[in-house]
C-alpha positions in Angstrom: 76.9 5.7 27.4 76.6 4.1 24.2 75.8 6.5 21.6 73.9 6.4 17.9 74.3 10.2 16.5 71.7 11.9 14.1 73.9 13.0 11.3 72.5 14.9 8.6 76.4 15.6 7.2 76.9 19.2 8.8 78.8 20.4 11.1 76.8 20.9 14.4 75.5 17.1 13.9 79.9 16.7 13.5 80.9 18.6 16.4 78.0 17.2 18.6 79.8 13.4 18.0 83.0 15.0 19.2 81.4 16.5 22.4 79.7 13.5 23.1 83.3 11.9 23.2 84.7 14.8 25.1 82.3 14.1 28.2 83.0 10.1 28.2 80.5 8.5 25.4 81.4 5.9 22.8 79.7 6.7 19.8 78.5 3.1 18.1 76.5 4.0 15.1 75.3 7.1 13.0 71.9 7.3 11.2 70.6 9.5 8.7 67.4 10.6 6.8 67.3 11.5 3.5 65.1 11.7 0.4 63.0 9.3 -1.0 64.6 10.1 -4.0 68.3 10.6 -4.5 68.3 13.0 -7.1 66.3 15.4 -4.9 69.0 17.9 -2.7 66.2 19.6 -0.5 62.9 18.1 1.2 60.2 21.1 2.3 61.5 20.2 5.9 61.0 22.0 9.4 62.9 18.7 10.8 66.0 17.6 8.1 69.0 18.9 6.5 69.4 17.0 3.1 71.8 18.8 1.0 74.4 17.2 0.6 72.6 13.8 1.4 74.2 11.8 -1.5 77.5 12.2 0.2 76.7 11.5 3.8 76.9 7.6 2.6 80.5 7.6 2.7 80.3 8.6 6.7 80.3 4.5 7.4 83.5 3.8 5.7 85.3 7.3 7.0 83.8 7.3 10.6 84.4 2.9 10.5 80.9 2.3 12.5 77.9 1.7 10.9 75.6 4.3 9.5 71.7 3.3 9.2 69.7 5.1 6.8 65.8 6.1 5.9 64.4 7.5 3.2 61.5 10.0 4.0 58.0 8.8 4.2 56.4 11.2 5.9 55.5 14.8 6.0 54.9 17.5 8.3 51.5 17.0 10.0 51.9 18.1 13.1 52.7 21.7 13.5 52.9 23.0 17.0 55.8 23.2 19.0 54.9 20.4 21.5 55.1 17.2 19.6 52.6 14.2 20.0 53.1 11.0 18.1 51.2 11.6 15.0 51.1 8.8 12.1 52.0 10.4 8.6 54.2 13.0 10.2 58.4 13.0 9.2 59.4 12.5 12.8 57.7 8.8 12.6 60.4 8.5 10.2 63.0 9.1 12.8 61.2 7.0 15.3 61.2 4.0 12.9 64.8 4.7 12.1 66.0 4.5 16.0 64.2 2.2 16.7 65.6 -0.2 14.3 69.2 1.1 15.7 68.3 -0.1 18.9 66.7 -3.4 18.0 69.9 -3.9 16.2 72.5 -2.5 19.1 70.6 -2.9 22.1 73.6 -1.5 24.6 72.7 2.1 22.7 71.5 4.0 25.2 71.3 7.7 24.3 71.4 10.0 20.9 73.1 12.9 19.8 71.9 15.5 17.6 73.6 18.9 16.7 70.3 21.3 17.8 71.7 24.5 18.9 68.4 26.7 18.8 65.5 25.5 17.3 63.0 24.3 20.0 61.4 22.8 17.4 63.7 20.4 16.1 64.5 19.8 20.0 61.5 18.7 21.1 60.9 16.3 18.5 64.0 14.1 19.0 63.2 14.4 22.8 60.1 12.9 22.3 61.3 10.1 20.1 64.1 9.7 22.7 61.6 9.6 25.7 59.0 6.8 23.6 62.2 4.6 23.3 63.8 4.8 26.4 66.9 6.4 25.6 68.7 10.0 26.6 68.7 12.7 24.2 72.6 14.6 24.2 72.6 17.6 22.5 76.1 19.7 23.9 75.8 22.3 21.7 72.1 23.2 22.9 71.6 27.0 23.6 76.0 28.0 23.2 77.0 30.9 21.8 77.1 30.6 18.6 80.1 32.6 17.5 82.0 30.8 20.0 81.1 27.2 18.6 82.1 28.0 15.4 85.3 29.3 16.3 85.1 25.9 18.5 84.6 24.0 15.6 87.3 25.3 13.3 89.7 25.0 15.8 88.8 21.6 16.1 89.8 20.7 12.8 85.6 20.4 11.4 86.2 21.1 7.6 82.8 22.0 6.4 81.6 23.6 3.0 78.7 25.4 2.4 75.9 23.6 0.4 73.4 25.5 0.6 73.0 29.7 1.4 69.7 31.5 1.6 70.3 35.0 3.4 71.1 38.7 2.4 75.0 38.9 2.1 75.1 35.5 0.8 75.6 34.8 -2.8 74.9 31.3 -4.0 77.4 31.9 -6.9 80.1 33.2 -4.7 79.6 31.3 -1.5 78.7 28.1 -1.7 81.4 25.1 -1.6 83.4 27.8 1.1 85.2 26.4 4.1 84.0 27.4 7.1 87.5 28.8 8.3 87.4 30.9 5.2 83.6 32.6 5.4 83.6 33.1 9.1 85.0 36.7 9.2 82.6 37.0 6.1 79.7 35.9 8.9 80.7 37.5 11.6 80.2 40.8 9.2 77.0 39.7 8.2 75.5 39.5 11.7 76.8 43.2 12.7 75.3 44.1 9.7 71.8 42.0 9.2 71.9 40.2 12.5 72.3 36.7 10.9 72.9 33.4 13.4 77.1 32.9 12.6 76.5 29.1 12.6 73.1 29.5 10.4 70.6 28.5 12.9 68.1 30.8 10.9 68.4 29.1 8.3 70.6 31.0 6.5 73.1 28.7 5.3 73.6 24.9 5.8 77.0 22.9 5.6 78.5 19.6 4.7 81.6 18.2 6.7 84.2 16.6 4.3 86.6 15.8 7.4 87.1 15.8 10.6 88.9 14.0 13.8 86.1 11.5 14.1 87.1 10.2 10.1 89.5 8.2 11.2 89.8 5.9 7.9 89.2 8.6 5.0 88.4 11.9 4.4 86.1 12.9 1.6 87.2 15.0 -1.5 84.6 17.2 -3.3 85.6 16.8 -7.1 82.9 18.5 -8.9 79.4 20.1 -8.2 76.7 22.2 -9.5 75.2 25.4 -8.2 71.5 25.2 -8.1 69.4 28.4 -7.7 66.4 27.9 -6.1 65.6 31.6 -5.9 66.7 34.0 -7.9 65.7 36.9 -5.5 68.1 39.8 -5.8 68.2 40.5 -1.8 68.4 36.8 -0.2 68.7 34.2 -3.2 68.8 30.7 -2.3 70.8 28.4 -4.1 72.2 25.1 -3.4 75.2 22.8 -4.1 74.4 19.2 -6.0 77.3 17.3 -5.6 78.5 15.7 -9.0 81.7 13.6 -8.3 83.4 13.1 -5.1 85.8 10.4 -4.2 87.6 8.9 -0.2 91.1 10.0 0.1 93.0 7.4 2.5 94.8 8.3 6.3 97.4 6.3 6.1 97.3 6.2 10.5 94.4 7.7 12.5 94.9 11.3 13.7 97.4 12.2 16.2 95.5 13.4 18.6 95.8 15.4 21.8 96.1 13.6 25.4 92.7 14.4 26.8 91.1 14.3 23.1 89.3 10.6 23.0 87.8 11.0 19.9 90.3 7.9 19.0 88.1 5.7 20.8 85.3 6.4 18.7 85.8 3.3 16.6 87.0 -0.8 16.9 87.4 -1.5 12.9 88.4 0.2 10.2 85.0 -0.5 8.1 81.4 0.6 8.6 78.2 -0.8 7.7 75.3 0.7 5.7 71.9 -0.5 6.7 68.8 0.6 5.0 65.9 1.1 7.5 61.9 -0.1 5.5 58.8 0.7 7.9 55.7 2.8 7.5 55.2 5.7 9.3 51.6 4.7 9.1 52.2 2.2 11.5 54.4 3.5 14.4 51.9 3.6 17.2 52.2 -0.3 16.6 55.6 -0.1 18.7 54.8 3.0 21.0 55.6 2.7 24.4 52.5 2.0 26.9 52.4 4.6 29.9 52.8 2.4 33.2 49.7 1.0 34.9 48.8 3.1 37.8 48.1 0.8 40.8 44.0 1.3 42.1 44.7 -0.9 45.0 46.4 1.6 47.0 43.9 2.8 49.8 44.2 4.5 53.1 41.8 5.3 56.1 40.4 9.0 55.1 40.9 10.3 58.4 44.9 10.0 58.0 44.7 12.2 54.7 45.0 16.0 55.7 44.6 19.1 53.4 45.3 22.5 53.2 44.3 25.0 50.3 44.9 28.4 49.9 41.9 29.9 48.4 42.4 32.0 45.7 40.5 31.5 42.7 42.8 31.3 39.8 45.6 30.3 41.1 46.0 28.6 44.0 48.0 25.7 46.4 46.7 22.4 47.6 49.1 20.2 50.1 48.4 16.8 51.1 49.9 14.4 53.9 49.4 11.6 55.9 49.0 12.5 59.9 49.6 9.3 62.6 50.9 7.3 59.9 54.7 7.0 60.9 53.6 3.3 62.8 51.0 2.0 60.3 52.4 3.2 56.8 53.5 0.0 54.4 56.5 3.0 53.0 56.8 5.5 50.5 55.6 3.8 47.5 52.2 3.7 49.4 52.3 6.9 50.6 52.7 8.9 47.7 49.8 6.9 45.9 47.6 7.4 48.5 48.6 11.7 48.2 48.4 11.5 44.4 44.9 10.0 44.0 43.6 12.0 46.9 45.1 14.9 44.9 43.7 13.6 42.0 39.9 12.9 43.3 40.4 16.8 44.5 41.1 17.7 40.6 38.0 15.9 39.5 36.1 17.7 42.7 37.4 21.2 41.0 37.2 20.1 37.1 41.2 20.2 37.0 43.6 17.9 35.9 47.2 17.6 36.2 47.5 20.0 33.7 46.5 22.9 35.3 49.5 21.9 38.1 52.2 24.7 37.4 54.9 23.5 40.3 55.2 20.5 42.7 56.8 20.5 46.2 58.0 16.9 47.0 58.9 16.0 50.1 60.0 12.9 51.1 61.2 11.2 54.5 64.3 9.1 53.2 66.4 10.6 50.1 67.6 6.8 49.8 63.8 6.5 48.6 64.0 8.9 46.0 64.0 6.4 42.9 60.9 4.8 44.2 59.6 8.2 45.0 60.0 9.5 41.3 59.4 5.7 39.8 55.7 6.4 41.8 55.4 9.8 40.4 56.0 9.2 36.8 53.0 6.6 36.9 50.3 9.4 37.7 52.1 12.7 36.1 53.0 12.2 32.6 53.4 14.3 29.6 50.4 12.8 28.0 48.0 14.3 31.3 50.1 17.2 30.6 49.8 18.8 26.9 50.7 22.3 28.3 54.1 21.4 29.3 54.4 19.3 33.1 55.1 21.1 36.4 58.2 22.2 37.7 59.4 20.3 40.7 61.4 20.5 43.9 62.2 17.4 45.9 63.9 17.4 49.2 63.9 15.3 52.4 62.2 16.3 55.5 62.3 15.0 58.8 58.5 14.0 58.4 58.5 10.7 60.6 59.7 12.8 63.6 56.8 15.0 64.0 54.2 11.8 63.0 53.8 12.3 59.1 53.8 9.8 56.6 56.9 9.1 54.1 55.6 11.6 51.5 54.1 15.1 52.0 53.2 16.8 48.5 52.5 20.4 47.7 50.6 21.4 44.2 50.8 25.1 42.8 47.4 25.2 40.4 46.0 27.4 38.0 42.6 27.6 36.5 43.8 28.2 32.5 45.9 26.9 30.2 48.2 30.1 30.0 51.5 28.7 31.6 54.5 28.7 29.7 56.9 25.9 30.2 60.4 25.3 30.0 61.5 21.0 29.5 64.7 20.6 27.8 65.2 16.9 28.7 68.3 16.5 26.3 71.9 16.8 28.5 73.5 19.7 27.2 76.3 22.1 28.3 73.5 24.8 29.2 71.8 23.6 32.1 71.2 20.3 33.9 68.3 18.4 32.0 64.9 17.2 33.0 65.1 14.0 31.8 61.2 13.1 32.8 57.6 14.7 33.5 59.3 17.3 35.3 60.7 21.1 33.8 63.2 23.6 34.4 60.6 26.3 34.8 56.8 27.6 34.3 55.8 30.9 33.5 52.2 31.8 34.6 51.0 35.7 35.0 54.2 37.1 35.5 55.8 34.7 37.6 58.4 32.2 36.9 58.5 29.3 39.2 61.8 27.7 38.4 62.9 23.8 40.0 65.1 23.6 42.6 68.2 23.9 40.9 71.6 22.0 42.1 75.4 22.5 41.3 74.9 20.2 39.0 77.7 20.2 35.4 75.5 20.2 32.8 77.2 18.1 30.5 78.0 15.3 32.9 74.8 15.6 35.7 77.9 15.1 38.3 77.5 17.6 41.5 80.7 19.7 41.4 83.4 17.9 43.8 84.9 21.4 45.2 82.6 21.7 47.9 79.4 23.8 48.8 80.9 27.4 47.2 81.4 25.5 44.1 78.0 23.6 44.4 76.6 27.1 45.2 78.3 28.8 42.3 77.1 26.2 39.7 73.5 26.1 41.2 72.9 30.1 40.5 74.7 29.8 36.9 72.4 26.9 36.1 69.3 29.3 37.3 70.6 32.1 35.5 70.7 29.7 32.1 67.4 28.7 33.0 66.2 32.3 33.2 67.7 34.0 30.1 65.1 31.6 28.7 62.4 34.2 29.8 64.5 37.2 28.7 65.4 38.3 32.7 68.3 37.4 35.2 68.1 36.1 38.5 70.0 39.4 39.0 67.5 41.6 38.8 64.5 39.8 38.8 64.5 37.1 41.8 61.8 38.1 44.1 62.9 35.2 46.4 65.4 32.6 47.0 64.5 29.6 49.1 67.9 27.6 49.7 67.9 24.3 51.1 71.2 23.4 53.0 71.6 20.0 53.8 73.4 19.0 57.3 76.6 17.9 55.8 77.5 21.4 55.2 79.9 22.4 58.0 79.8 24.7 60.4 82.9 26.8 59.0 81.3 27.1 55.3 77.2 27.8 56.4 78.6 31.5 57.5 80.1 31.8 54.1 76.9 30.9 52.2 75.2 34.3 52.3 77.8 36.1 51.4 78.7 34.0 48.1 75.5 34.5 47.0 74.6 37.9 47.7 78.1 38.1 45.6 77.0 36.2 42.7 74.1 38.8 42.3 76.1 41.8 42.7 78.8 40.4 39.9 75.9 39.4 37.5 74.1 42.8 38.1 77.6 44.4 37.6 78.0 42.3 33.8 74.8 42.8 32.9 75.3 46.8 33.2 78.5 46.7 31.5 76.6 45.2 29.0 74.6 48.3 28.6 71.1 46.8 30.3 69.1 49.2 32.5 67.0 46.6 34.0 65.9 47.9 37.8 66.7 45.4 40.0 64.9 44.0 42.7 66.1 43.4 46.4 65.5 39.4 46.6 64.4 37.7 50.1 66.8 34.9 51.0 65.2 31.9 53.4 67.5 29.5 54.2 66.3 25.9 55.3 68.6 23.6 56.6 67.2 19.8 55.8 68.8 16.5 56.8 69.6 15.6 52.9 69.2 16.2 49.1 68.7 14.6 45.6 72.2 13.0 44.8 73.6 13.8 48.3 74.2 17.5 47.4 75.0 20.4 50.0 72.4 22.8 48.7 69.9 23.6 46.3 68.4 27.1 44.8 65.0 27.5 44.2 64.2 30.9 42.6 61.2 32.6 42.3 61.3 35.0 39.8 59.0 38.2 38.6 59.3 38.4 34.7 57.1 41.7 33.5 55.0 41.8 30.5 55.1 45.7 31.3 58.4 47.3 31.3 56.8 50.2 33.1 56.5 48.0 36.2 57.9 50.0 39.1 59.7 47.9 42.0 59.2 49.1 45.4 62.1 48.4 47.8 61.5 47.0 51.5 63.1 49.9 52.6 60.2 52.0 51.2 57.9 50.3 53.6 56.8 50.3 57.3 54.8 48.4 59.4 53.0 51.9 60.0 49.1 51.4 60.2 47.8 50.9 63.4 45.2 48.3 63.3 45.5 46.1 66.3 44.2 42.6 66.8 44.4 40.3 70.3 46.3 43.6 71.8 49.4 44.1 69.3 50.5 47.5 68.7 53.5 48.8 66.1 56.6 48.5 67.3 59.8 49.4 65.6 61.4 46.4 65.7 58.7 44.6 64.3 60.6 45.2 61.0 63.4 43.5 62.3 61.3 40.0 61.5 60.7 41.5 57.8 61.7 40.4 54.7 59.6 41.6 51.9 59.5 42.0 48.0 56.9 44.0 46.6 55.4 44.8 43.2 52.4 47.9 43.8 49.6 46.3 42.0 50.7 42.9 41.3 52.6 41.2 44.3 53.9 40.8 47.7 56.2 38.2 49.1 57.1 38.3 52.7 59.6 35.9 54.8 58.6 36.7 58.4 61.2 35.0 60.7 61.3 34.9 64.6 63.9 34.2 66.6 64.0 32.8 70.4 64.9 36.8 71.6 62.1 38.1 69.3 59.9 35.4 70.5 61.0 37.3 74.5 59.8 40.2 72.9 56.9 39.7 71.7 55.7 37.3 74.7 57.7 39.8 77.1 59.7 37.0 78.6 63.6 36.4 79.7 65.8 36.8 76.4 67.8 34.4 78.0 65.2 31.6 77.6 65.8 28.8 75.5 63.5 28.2 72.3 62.3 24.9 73.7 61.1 26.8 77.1 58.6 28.2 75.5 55.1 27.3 76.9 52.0 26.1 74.4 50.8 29.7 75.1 53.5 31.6 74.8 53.9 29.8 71.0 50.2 30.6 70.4 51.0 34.2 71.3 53.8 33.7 68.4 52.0 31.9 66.4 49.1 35.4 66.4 51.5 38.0 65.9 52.4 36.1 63.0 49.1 36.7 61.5 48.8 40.1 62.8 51.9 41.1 61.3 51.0 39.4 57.8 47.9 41.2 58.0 48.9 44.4 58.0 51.6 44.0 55.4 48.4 42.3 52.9 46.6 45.2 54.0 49.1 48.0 52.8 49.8 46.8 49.7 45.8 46.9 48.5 46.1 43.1 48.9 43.5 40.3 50.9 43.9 36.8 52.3 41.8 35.8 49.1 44.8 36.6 47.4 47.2 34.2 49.0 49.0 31.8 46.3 50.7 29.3 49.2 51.5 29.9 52.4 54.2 28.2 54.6 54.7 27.8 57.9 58.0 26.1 58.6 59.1 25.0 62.0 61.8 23.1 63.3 61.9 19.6 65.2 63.5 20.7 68.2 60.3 22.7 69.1 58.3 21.9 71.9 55.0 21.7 70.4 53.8 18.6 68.3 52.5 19.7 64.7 48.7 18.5 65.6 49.3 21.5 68.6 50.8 23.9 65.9 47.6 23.0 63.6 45.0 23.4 66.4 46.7 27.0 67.5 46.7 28.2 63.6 43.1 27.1 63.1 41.9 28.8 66.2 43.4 31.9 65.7 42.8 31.8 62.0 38.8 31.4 63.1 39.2 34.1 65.7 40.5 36.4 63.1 37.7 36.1 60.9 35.5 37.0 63.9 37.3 40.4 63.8 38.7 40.7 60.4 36.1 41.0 57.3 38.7 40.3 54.9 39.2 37.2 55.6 37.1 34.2 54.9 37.6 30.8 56.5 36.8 27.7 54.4 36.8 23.6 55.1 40.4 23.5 54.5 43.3 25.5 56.3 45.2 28.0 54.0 48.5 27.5 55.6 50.8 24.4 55.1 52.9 23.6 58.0 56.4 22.3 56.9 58.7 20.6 59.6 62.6 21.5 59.1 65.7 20.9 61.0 65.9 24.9 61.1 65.3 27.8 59.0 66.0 31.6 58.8 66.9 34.6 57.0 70.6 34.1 57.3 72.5 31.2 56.3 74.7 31.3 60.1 71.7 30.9 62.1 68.8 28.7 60.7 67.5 28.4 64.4 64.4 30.7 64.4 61.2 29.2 65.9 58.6 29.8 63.4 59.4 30.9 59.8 56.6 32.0 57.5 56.9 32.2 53.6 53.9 34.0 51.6 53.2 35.0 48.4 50.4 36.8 47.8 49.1 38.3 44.2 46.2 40.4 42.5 
């Protein structure tokens, strides 16, 4: 991509150019912000780095592209974290500023900036990026920090010191240091105060004076004054006002290593300054219009099905299209007709797409997915969404083979506001980016739903090429990135872990799945130990679903559900603590001891309980007392209903034990695979019956218009990764 890089003249702005070159981008242009007034060093700024401004002028001649600049109209106005285009405020300023960049250069297509750690400063450049079309890159977003600095020296960033406000520091004594020259001086500071080594708390900014990407010049400091802002004998602040400065001349452009391309940052020797006008007052004049939503889109009522679990605060709500196969017009129709029936159901319950906290969507054709997201980004936006936007799974399912539409959607809802969300859309090196109305994550009472995750490298959103170990591998780093965001690991905190194989895994590699993962745990609980955590970790469910394909053609996908305690007292209780022991019977089952054998459960006394139940063709035998030797598809419509009841009876009594009702379920899944014999409308109509029967004989369950369950067609599933060929595979979650 073509790149224009935010530049404020230190060196995480610096190093970000270089990265940006390291993974393939050309940078074509720098801007900058500065002062309205060039004799000011500092602006009262949560967004900008000015010190040091009246020398970032000479980046256009030393870089040789050109730099566009804007002087600071506007101030801080809007405060929260979340930004929302607001008139007055200082990011307008880099809105007006970009834009002109691009009006100018219209083959830019992304920006770089050098955040590291502030969500703050992220967020607003994503949502500048996002109202002009173009990709934020920020490679140095959420890297260790003594690492990068180290990276950065070694790199050949020279950077002073211009500014220093932070015990240790001395403004007298520090400022106008090299970086190379203070950083064993920071390195003492953080064992001893806990300072950020590359000054993301503020405590010191820099200026870079050279570097690979000044191919022309590099700048010499000739004489400066030491300002003290703050004469405070723990922290004083002081800063560095540059008095005299001049370009020294490379005669040739760096030599530079082979697989360095930072030479190909430039085609001239000169740059060009351009001074961006344009009132902040004014921006919404050139905002971007969300895309009209289509109200033409209408389908017979009787082909729109629902299912909704029904408990009251937070609850699911799936939606398909039954019979529709023959008459459907394709997916773009489809999903509109899901969304607004979704949507009339939000106005029926006084929601709104806010209150969505995760979205299942499955789709018939993967080669559809553009047109599947290009549809979903018309009704779920970030503007409907003030809260942060739902996390998101997609996947294709074989839904035209048991008579569903192109698109079958399934919305996790809450009724509050309390979610806490996780959208980086920049591409970074920490974890792929959501570079739309979609996030990495949502936090809501204790329970982190996190995106399906693929093997995705970060820095260049390319699946990894060594096959499904490595696609694997990188899938569960990328979910652990995402959840040291929330302070846990998916180590020791995973609850459950759906993984979605597509059938272009062979064979051979599908019996090694299992084990790689279950590895990958044990090695990250083993680190994290050595690292002196105590955290009590729980024994994750794995489901495995095997699925014809996946976004970007990828073998498999993670999708982690996570418990993340706001009391550290919480006590896990291990499946093996547990048995099927009460003896309430319903349509004549009785305990058994293998009965466990279908089990796999995750339990939290008081708060939650998630159970895979999984039956094979032999425990089908069993529990119909038939030949073993039977083949799955020999099983008669009673027989399956017989299955199909001691599926209940068996969730029942595991609800029951842990103090927990039907009222209580948050989604509930039955997945079944195409080779069965029974159509889905059969599957329904057994579900329904027995669901009604069981309410006859079961207070603690209550029946309403809608089923609870969601019935989910697959090519297989199970709870090991060599034989996704079990019958009926249920997935609940169920919580106080």
């Amino acid at each position: 991509m073509k790149v224009v890089a935010l530049v404020s003249g230190g060196k995480d702005s610096c190093y970000a150019m270089m990265k940006c070159i390291q993974y393939g981008h050309q940078i074509v242009a720098v801007a900058n912000l500065m002062p309205a007034d060039d004799s000011v060093d500092e602006l009262d700024s949560y967004m900008y780095q000015t010190v040091g401004h009246q020398i970032v002028v000479s980046y256009a001649e030393c870089m040789g592209v050109p730099l566009f600049r804007r002087r600071i109209q506007g101030s801080t106005r809007h405060q929260k974290l979340t930004y929302r285009m607001t008139p007055g405020d200082e990011v307008e300023d880099m809105f007006i500023l970009l834009n002109e960049v691009k009006r100018q250069i219209p083959s830019v297509t992304a920006v770089s900036s050098g955040a590291i750690a502030s969500d703050y400063q992220r967020l607003r450049v994503e949502s500048v990026c996002s109202r002009l079309g173009l990709v934020s890159l920020a490679y140095l977003w959420k890297q260790d920090q003594s690492l990068l600095l180290q990276e950065m020296i070694t790199h050949g960033i020279v950077a002073i010191t211009v500014k220093v406000a932070a015990m240790g520091l001395d403004p007298s004594k520090h400022l106008g240091k090299e970086m190379s020259v203070l950083q064993p001086y920071l390195h003492k500071l953080k064992e001893l105060y806990g300072i950020n080594v590359c000054g993301e708390g503020g405590e010191y900014e820099t200026l870079t004076l050279d570097c690979p990407l000044f191919v022309n010049a590099r700048i010499m400091l000739d004489e400066f004054q030491v300002v003290l802002h703050s004469p405070d004998s723990i922290a004083p602040v002081g800063v560095l006002h540059p008095v005299a400065f001049h370009l020294q001349s490379k005669a040739e452009s760096h030599s530079l290593e082979s697989n360095d391309k930072t030479h190909e940052l430039c085609q001239e020797k000169v740059g060009s300054l351009f001074e961006v006008q344009g009132d902040t007052q004014a921006c919404d004049a050139i905002f971007l219009a969300d895309a009209a939503v289509d109200d033409s889109v209408k389908l017979a009522e009787s082909k729109l099905h629902i299912s909704r679990t029904q408990k009251g605060d937070t609850f699911s709500i799936c939606c398909w299209l039954q019979d529709s196969c023959t008459t459907s017009t394709g997916l773009q129709e489809d999903l509109e007709a899901l969304l607004k029936k979704i949507e009339s159901l939000f106005v029926e319950y006084s929601f709104g797409w806010e209150n969505v906290l995760y979205i299942h969507l499955y789709i018939a054709d993967m080669n559809g997915f553009t047109t599947a997201n290009d549809t979903y980004v018309r009704y779920i936006t970030q503007e409907k969404c003030p809260f942060g936007v739902p996390s998101r799974s997609t996947v294709e399912l074989p839904l035209l083979q048991v008579g569903l539409g192109s698109a079958y959607i399934e919305v996790l809802v809450a009724n509050d506001h309390t979610k806490r969300v996780l959208h980086v859309q920049s591409i970074s090196s920490w974890a792929p980016s959501c570079i739309g109305p979609y996030s990495q994550a949502t936090l809501h009472k204790e329970i982190l739903h996190m995106a399906g995750q693929l093997g995705l490298n970060p820095p260049t959103m390319t699946l990894c090429d060594g096959g499904v170990m490595d696609e694997l591998e990188k899938a569960l780093e990328n979910s652990e990135a995402v959840a040291k965001c929330f302070n846990c690991s998916i180590s020791t905190s995973a609850i459950i872990f759906v993984n979605y194989c597509s059938t272009k895994i062979p064979s051979s590699d599908r019996l090694k799945i299992q084990h790689k993962h279950e590895a990958f745990l044990k090695q990250k609980r083993d680190f994290n130990l050595e690292k002196g955590s105590d955290s009590e970790a729980f024994d994750p469910i794995f489901l495995y679903v095997l699925l014809p394909d996946l976004p970007k053609g990828a073998l498999v996908e993670v999708k982690p559900v996570l418990f993340v305690a706001e009391d550290i007292e919480v006590t896990i209780r291990d499946v093996k603590d547990q048995s099927c022991s009460r003896t309430t019977g319903y349509w004549g089952f009785q305990h058994a001891n293998w009965h466990d054998s279908c089990l796999q459960k995750c339990v939290v006394p008081g708060k939650l309980c998630a159970v895979v139940l999984s039956v094979s063709s032999e425990l089908a035998a069993m529990i119909c007392d038939k030949d073993k030797r039977d083949h799955q598809n020999s099983l008669t419509e009673r027989q399956l209903d017989t299955v199909l009841r001691f599926c209940l009876y068996l969730l029942d009594k595991i609800i029951m034990e842990n103090d927990l009702s039907w009222e209580d379920t948050v989604y509930f899944r039955f997945y079944f695979p195409t080779s069965l014999s029974a159509s889905l409308d059969a599957l329904s109509r057994m579900l329904t019956n027995a669901f009604n029967e069981f309410a006859e004989m079961n207070r603690n369950i209550k029946i309403g218009k809608d089923p609870i369950f969601n019935l989910v067609p697959v090519l297989g599933a199970g709870k090991s990764s060599a034989s996704m060929d079990d019958i009926i595979t249920c997935e609940l979650l169920a919580r106080k």
